[in-house]
C-alpha positions in Angstrom: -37.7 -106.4 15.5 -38.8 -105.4 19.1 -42.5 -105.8 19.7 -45.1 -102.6 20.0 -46.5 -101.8 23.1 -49.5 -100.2 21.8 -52.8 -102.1 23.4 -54.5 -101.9 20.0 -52.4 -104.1 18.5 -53.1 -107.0 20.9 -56.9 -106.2 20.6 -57.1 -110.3 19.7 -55.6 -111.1 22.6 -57.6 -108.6 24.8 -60.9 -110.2 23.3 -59.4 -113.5 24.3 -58.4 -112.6 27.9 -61.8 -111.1 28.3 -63.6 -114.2 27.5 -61.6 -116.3 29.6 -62.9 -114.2 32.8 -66.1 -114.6 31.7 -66.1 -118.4 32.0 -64.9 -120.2 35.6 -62.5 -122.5 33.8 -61.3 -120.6 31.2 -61.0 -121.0 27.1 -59.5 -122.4 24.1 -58.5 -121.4 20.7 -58.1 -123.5 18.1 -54.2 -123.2 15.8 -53.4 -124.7 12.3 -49.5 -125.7 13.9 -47.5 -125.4 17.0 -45.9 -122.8 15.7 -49.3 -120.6 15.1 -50.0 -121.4 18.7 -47.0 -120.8 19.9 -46.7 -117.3 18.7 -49.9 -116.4 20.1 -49.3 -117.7 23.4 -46.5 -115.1 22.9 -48.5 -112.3 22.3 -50.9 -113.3 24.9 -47.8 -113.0 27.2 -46.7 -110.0 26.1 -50.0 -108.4 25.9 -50.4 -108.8 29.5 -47.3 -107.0 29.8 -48.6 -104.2 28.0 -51.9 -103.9 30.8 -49.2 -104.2 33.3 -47.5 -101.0 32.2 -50.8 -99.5 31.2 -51.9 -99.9 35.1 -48.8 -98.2 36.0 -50.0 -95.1 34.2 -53.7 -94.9 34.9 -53.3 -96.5 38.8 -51.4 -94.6 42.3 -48.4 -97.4 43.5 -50.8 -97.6 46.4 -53.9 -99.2 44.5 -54.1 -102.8 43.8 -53.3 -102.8 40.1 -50.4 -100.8 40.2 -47.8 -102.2 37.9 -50.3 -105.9 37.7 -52.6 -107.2 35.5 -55.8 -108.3 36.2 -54.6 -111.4 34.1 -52.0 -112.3 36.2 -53.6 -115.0 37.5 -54.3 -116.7 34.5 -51.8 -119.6 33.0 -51.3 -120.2 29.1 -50.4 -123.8 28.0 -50.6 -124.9 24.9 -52.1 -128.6 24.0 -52.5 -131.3 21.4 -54.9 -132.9 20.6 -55.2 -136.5 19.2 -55.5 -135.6 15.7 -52.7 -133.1 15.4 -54.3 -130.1 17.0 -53.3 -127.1 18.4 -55.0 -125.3 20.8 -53.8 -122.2 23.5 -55.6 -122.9 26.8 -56.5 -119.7 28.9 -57.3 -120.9 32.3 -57.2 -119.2 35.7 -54.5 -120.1 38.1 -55.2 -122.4 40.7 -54.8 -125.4 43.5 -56.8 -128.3 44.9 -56.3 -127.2 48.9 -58.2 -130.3 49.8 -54.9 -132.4 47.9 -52.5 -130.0 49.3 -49.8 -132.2 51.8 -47.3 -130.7 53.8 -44.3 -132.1 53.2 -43.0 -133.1 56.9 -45.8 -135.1 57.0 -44.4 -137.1 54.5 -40.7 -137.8 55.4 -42.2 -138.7 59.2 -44.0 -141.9 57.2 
């Protein structure tokens, strides 16, 4: 069974990507198993998809979100915790450039 592309049906995951833009480091969400927080870090995933196309529709393939999602720089991991948690981590993308080394710096040491 392919999976709808209908937004309503990822409203969930909409609510969740919403509240992860609201905070600087992002959010977490709480699963029973792996498997629980597996399949929503699925539908996360796929419910970006669905904005992506979405965009396509409502945005000109000269504007910004063209064929992106405004979540696409967001990263979903999921974790365990030390007594058998699950949790799906929602956490914008990115990089320490003060720990950033270029690598033929390196191989001349």
């Amino acid at each position: 069974m392919s999976a709808t592309n209908t937004r309503f049906a990822y409203t969930d995951c909409f609510e969740a990507w919403e509240l992860a833009r609201e905070d600087s480091k992002g959010i977490r969400i709480p699963f029973k198993s792996f498997d629980d927080a597996s399949a929503f870090r699925a539908r996360m995933h796929y419910a970006r998809t669905v904005d992506r196309k979405d965009n396509e529709k409502l945005h000109q393939p000269t504007d910004l979100l063209f064929g992106r999602s405004s979540y696409d720089s967001y990263v979903v991991r999921i974790r365990q915790d030390t007594e058998d948690g699950w949790w799906v981590y929602i956490e914008p993308l990115s990089i320490d450039v003060e720990r950033i080394e270029n690598l033929s710096e390196l191989e001349s040491k």
